[in-house]
N, C-alpha and C positions, 0 to 999 in steps of 0.2 A: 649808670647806677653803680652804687657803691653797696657793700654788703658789709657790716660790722660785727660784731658779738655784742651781748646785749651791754658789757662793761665797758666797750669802745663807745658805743655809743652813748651811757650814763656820763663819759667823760666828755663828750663832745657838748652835750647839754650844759654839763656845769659850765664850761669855758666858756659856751654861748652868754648864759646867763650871766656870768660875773665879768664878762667884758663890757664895761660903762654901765654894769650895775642896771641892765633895760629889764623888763618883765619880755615875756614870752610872745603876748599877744601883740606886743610894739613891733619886736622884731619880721622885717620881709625877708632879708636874706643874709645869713653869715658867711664869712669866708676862711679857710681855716689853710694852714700853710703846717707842712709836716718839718720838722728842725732837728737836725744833731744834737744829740746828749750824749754824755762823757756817759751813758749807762745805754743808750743807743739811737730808737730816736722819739718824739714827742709831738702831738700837736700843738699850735698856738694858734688863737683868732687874731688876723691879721687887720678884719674890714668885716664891720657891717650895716646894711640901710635900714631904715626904720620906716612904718608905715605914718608915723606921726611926726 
């Protein structure tokens, strides 16, 4: 398990949702990869599978 604060995880949702633009209910499982920023570091979704 992972533990976030509640504004890590607001951000984890939005990237969720705005990777290929799916609704929520579609989504089975996201994958999220942590990356270098010239400000430190960042999530991005790398992968994820749909129930549909």
């Amino acid at each position: 398990f992972h533990f976030y604060p509640k504004a890590t995880e607001d951000r984890l949702a939005r990237l969720e949702l705005a990777y290929k633009n799916r609704i929520a209910r579609e989504i089975r499982k996201t994958y999220f990869a942590v990356e270098k920023t010239d400000g430190g570091y960042d999530f991005t979704v790398v992968h994820q599978t749909y129930l549909k």
